[in-house]
C-alpha positions in Angstrom: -32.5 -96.1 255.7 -34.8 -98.3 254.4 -33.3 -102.2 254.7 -35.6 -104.8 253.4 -39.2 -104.8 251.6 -40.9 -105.6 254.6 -39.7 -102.3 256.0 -40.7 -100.2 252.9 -44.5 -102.2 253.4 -44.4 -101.1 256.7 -43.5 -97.5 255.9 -46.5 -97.3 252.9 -49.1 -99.2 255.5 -48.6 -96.3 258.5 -48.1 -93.5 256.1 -51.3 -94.9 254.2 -53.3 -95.3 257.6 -52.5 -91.4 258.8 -53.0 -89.7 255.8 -55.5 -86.8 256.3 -59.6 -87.0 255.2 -58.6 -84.2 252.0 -56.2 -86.8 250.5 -56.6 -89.0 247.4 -56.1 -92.6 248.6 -57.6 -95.8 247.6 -60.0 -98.0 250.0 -57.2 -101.2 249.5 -54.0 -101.5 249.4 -52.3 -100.6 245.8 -49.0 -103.1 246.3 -51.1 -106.2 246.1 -51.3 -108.4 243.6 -55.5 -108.4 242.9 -55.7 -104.2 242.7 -54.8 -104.7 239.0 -58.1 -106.1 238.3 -60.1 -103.4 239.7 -57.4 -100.6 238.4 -56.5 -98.7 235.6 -53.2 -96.6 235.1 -53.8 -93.1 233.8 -51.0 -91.8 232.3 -52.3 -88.9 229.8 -48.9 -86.7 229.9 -46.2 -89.6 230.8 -43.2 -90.1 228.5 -43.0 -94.1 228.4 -40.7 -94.9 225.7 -38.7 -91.7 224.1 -36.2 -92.1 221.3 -32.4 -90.9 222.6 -32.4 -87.8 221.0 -35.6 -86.8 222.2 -36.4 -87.7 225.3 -39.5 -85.8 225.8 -41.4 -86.9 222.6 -43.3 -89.8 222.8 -41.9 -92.9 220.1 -43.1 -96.1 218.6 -40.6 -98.7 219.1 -39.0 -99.5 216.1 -37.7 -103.6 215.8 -35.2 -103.0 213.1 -33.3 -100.7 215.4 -31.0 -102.9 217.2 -30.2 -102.8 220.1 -32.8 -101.3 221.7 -31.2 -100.2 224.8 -29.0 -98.1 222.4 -31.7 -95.8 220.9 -34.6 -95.7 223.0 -35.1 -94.9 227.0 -37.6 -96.2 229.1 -39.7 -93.6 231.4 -37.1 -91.1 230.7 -38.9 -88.6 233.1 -38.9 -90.9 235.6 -42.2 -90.8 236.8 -43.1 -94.5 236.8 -40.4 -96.1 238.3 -37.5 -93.4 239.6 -34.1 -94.2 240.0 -33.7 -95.3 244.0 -35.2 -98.9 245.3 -37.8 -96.4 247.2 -39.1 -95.2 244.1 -39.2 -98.3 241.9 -43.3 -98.2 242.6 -44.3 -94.9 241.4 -46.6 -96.5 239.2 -49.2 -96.4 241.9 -49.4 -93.2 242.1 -51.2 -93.2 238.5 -53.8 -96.2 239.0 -57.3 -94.9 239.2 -60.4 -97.4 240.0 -61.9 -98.9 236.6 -65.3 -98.6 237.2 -65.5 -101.2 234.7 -64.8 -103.9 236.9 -67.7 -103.5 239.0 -70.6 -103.3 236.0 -72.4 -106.3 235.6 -72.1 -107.3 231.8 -73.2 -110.4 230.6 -72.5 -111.6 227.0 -75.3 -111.8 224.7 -76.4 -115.3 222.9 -73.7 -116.9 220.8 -73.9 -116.2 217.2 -72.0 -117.2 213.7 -69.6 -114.2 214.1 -67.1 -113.7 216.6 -68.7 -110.9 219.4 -66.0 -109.3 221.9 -67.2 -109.8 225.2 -65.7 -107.8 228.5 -64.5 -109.7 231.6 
């Protein structure tokens, strides 16, 4: 049983560091901090906020229903966070590298109208 953070760390690190050639893994680790600038999560097909009565339909969150907690269900499936301390991560396992964050895009000349420029 897993006791502390540190422990579950040092579960992720050894099963991360034996994990055969054929296997999906990213070159760093996905539990720190500075991964989320060079990350993305790809979530195509998961359920992130459902309504109550259906759980596996996609909703908008509506304000005036109130409160929330009592119509709507976060990650009802789940898949990003589980219901056991061990699985509060399972996030990770849906971040892909944005290639994004390694292009070299400078911002063109100010002008008189506001331009959007990437990080």
């Amino acid at each position: 049983m897993i006791q502390t953070q540190g422990q579950l760390a040092d579960i992720r690190r050894v099963s991360r560091n034996s994990c055969s050639s054929d296997c999906n893994v990213f070159p760093f680790d996905k539990t720190n901090l500075e991964v989320n600038l060079v990350t993305t999560l790809y979530i195509p097909n998961i359920v992130v906020l459902a309504k109550n009565e259906t759980p596996d339909i996609p909703s908008k969150l509506d304000t005036s229903l109130s409160p929330i907690y009592a119509y709507y269900k976060l990650d009802p499936e789940n898949k990003l966070v589980g219901d056991t301390p061990c699985g509060i991560q399972k996030y990770v396992n849906y971040m892909i590298l944005d290639v994004n964050a390694f292009l070299n895009v400078e911002c063109p000349e100010p002008t008189e109208t506001f331009c959007f420029c990437p990080p």
